[in-house]
N, C-alpha and C positions, 0 to 999 in steps of 0.2 A: 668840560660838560660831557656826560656820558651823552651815548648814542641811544637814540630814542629805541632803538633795533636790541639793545643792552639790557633797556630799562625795566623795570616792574611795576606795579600798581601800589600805590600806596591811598588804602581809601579809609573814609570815615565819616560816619552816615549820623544824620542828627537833626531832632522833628522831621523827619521822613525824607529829608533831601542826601543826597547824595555829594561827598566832593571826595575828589579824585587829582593825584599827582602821578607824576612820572619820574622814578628816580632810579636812582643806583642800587642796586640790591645790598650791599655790602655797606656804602656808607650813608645808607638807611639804620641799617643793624648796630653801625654804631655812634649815632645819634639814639636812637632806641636805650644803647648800654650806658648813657649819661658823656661820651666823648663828645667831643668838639670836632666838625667836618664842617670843609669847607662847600658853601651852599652852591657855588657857582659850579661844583664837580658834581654835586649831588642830583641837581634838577636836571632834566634832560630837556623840557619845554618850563618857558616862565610862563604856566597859566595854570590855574585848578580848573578842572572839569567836573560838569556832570554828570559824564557820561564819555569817559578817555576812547574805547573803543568806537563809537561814531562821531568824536571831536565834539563833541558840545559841549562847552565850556562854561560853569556855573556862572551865573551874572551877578556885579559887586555888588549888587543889594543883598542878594543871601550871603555871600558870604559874609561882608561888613555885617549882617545878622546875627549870623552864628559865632564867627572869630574875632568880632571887634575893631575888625584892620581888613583892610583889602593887599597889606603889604606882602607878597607872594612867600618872602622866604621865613615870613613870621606863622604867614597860612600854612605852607610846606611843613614848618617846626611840629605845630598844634596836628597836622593831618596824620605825621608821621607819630610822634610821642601818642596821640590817643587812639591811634587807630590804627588795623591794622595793614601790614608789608606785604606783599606777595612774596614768596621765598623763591629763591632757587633751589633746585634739587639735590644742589651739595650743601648748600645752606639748612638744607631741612632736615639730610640725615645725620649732618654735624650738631644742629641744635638739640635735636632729637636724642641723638648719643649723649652730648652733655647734660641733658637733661634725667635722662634716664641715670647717668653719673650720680647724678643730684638725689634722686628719692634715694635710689640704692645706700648711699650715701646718709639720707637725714636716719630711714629707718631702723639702718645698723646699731646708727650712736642713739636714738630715740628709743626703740621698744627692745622686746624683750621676752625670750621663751618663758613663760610662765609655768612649764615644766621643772625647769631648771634654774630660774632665775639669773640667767644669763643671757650676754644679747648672740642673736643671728650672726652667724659669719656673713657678709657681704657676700660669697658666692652663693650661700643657699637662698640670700633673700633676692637674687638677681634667677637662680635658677626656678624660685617659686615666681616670678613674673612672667619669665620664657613658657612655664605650665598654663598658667594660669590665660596667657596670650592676652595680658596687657600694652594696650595701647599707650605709649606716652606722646601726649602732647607739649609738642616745644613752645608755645604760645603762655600756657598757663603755669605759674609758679608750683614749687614744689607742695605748699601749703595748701592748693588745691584741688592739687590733684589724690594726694595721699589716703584720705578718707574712702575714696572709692578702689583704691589702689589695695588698702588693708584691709577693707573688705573683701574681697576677692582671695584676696592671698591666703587669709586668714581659714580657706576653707583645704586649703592645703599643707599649711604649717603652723602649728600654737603661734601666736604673735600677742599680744598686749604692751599696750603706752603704759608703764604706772613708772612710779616718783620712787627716789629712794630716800630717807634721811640716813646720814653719814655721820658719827660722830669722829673727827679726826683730832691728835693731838702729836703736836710737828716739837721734836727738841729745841731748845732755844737757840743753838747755832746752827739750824737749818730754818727757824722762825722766820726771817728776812725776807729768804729768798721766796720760801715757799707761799709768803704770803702771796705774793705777786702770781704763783700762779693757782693761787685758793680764791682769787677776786675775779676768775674769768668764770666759775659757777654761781648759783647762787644760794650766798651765806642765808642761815638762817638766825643762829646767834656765831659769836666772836667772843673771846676772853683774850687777855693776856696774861698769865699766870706769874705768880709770883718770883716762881724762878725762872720766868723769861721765854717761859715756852707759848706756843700758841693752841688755842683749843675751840675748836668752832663743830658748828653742824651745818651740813651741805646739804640741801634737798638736787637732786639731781638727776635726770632720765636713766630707768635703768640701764640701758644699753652702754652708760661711760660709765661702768663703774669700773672697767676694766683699765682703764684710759688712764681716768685720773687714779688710782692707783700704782700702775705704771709709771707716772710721771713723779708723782710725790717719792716712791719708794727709789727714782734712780736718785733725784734730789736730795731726798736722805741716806742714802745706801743702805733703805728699807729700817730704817728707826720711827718710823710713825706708830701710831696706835692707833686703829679702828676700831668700830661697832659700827653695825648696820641695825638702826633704830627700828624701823618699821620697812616691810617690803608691799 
């Protein structure tokens, strides 16, 4: 059982009450990630409160209200998965980092200089957030944050989301393999030609086109055929 002196707040507010745990900061984080932690390390007191810093402890009617159970480490589950952890300060700049990891990251393979039609090197779309003096939040996904994130940036660097369609056609003794990694975008038609080749169209973020080119062209030792259908 962590030490109450260790612990963090772990709260979650609903029809205007309040409940509150006391837990482990770390195996809070990974109940949070979908792992498996053991409850009895996790809780530091076996009680929900409503109010941890003056001990007032929510009474089982609200709770059996809101959670259904008065059973502490089923209430603990529910307080933890919906609601939010208090972090530690290494927890927050590590979340933080990886998180910033993340957009930097979706943006790359997602958009696209509409200048060039090419996507952003990762340093420049990491150096236009450092300009820009974007905040990132470790709490909310990458899908949430992005919108206000590409707004911003966007007054610093051409940026645009758009789609590409691909027409690809892979020789027949590279058909196999390459199918396997032609099914991780998404197809919009497929053939199998007669002499055994494969011929499909890819609709795909512009920022991989570079990717999946790369990958197809080591797989064939650059025997494909392309057309880019529409930009």
């Amino acid at each position: 059982m962590v030490k109450v002196s260790d612990a963090v707040i772990a709260r979650y507010e609903h029809s205007g009450e309040k409940f509150e745990v006391l837990v482990d900061p770390n195996l809070a984080m990974e109940l949070k990630k979908g792992n498996q932690v053991n409850f009895n390390e996790l809780l530091a007191i076996d009680s929900v409160f409503k109010d941890s810093a003056k001990g007032q402890e929510a009474s089982p009617e609200s709770i059996n209200k809101v959670f259904h159970t008065t059973e502490i480490k089923e209430v603990a589950r529910q307080i933890i998965l919906h609601g939010r952890v208090q972090l530690t300060t290494e927890q927050k700049r590590e979340m933080t980092e990886q998180r910033r990891k993340e957009v930097i990251d979706f943006i790359a393979k997602n958009a696209m200089n509409p200048q060039t039609s090419s996507p952003h090197p990762p340093q420049r779309i990491e150096n236009a957030l450092q300009e820009a003096r974007i905040t990132i939040d470790p709490m909310k996904s990458v899908s949430e944050q992005v919108p206000e994130i590409i707004k911003e940036i966007r007054k610093l660097i051409p940026i645009s989301f758009e789609k590409l369609k691909i027409a690809i056609k892979i020789p027949a003794q590279y058909a196999g393999k390459a199918n396997f990694v032609l099914h991780k975008y998404e197809i919009k038609q497929e053939e199998w030609l007669k002499d055994g080749s494969l011929a499909v169209v890819l609709e795909i973020p512009a920022g991989m086109k570079s990717e999946i080119f790369d990958e197809l062209n080591h797989l064939t030792h650059g025997q494909i055929e392309s057309k880019i259908l529409d930009k």
